[in-house]
C-alpha positions in Angstrom: -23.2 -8.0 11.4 -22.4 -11.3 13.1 -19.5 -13.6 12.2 -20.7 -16.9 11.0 -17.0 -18.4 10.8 -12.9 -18.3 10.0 -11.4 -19.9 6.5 -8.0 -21.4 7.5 -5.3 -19.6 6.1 -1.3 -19.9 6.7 -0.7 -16.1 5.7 -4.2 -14.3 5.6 -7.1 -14.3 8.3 -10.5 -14.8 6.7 -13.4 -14.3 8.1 -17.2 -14.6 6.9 -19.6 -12.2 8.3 -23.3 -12.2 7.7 -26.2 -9.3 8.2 -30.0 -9.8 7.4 -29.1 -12.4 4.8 -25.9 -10.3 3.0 -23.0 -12.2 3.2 -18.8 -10.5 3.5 -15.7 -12.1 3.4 -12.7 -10.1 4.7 -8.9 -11.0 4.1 -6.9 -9.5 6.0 -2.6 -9.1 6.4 -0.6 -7.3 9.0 -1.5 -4.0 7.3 -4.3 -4.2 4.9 -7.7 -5.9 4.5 -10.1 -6.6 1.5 -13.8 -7.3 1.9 -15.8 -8.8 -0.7 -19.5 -8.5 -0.4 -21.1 -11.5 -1.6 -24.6 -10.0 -1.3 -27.5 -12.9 -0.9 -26.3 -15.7 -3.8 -28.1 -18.7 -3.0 -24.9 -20.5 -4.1 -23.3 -18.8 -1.5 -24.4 -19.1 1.8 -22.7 -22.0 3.9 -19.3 -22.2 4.8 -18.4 -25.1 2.8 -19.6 -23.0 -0.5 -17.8 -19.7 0.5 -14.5 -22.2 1.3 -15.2 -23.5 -2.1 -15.8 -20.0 -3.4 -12.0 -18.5 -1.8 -10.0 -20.8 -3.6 -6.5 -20.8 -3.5 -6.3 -18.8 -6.8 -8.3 -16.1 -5.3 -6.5 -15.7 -2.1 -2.9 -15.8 -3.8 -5.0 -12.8 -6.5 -5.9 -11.1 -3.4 -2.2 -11.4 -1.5 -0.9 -9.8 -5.3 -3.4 -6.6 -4.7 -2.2 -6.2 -0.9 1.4 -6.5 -2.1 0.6 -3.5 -4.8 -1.0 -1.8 -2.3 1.7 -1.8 -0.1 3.7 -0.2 -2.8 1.3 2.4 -3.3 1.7 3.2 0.5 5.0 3.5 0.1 5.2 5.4 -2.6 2.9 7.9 -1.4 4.9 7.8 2.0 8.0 9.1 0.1 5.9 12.1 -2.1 4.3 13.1 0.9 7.5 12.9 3.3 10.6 13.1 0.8 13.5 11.7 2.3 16.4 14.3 4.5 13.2 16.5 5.2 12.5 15.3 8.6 14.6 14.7 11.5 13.6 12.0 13.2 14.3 13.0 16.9 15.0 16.8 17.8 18.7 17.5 18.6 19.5 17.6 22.5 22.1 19.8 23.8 
């Protein structure tokens, strides 16, 4: 898998990778990432039509799922860990 090239992004890093003739785009945050796996569409596969393709509707769609996700961690964090059942740092004497 190579990387054929970066969509500009204020928030997000995108990046287009292509094997054989398969194309993925990845979106990434500080903590999550989503690939999409374009497969081989024909209308697919330049960087102008993939730019075209990850509109602004999509990545704001995308930046809702990492936000839920995010939540998800969180919660899960607190079942698995409940708060007042770990010390953080062992008591020194």
């Amino acid at each position: 898998m190579r990387i054929i090239g970066n969509i500009e992004h204020p928030e997000l890093k995108i990046t287009v990778f292509k094997m054989d003739d398969r194309v993925t785009v990845k979106f990434e945050n500080q903590a999550y990432e989503i690939g999409i796996k374009l497969g081989s569409n024909d209308q697919l596969n330049t960087m102008e039509s993939i730019s075209t393709w990850a509109d602004q509707s999509l990545v704001k769609a995308l930046q809702q799922v990492m936000n839920q996700l995010h939540l998800h961690r969180l919660e899960a964090d607190n079942r698995a860990f409940p708060a007042g059942l770990i010390s953080e740092f062992e008591d020194i004497i």
